[in-house]
Phi, psi and omega in degrees: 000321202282307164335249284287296188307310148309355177244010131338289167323306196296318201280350191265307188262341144333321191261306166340288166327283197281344153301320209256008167260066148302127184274309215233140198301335181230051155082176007270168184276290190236151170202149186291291154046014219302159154328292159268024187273326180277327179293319173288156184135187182267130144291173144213163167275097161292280191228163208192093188254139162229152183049029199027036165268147155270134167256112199262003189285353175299298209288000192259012178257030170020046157287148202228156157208142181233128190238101190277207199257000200265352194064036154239162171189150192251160191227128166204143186243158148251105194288127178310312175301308170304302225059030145302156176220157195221093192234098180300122177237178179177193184240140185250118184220189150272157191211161176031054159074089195010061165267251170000068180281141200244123184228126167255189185228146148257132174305307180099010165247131184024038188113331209278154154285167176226117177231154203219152182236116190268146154275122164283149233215302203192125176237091126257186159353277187250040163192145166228128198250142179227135160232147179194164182224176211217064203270122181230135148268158005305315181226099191296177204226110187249132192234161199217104171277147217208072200259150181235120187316142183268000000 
């Protein structure tokens, strides 16, 4: 009887645990999953906010993102008005203890990167939430990228 209780007991501060480590504000609590197994893969852009205005003309650029598994990844947009298309490659990692996604760019001088850092929002299966703020004066500008697996 004294067993029962004690694996009672374990199985009791075992689920405390692991329910009260949620990484990201909007889930999952638990996943089989790894972080970049989930990252990786095909995007689209669902929704695209600055100031928690949604812009819908983003979504009307067909952006795509592909985040492989080598930590690269390409950005393609198509401007609805033109049908210019425009495609972007770079490297991709994790920052702050996988809070953070860090995506860089080349400049195209000697090498150098250009890197910009989203704080993740929501990793699941099939969605990935991007936030980042942009400090400027007079005022910064916080933009919330909304991407859904294709």
């Amino acid at each position: 009887m004294i067993r029962f209780f004690k694996v009672l007991i374990f199985v009791f501060v075992l689920l405390m645990v692991v329910v009260g480590c949620k990484k990201y504000d909007y889930g999952p609590t638990f996943s089989l999953r790894s972080k970049k197994a989930r990252v990786v893969g095909n995007w689209v852009t669902e929704k695209w906010m600055m100031d928690k205005f949604s812009y819908s003309t983003v979504l009307d650029s067909n952006r795509k993102v592909e985040f492989t598994k080598d930590g690269g990844y390409s950005f393609h947009q198509t401007n609805p008005s033109t049908s210019v298309e425009t495609t972007l490659e770079g490297t991709w990692d994790f920052k702050q203890e996988k809070e953070q996604l860090l995506l860089g760019l080349p400049t195209g001088i000697n090498g150098a990167m250009n890197y910009v850092v989203w704080d993740i929002i929501c990793l699941k299966h099939k969605a990935l939430w991007l936030e980042r703020v942009d400090y400027g004066y007079p005022h910064s500008t916080l933009y919330e990228w909304h991407l859904k697996a294709e």
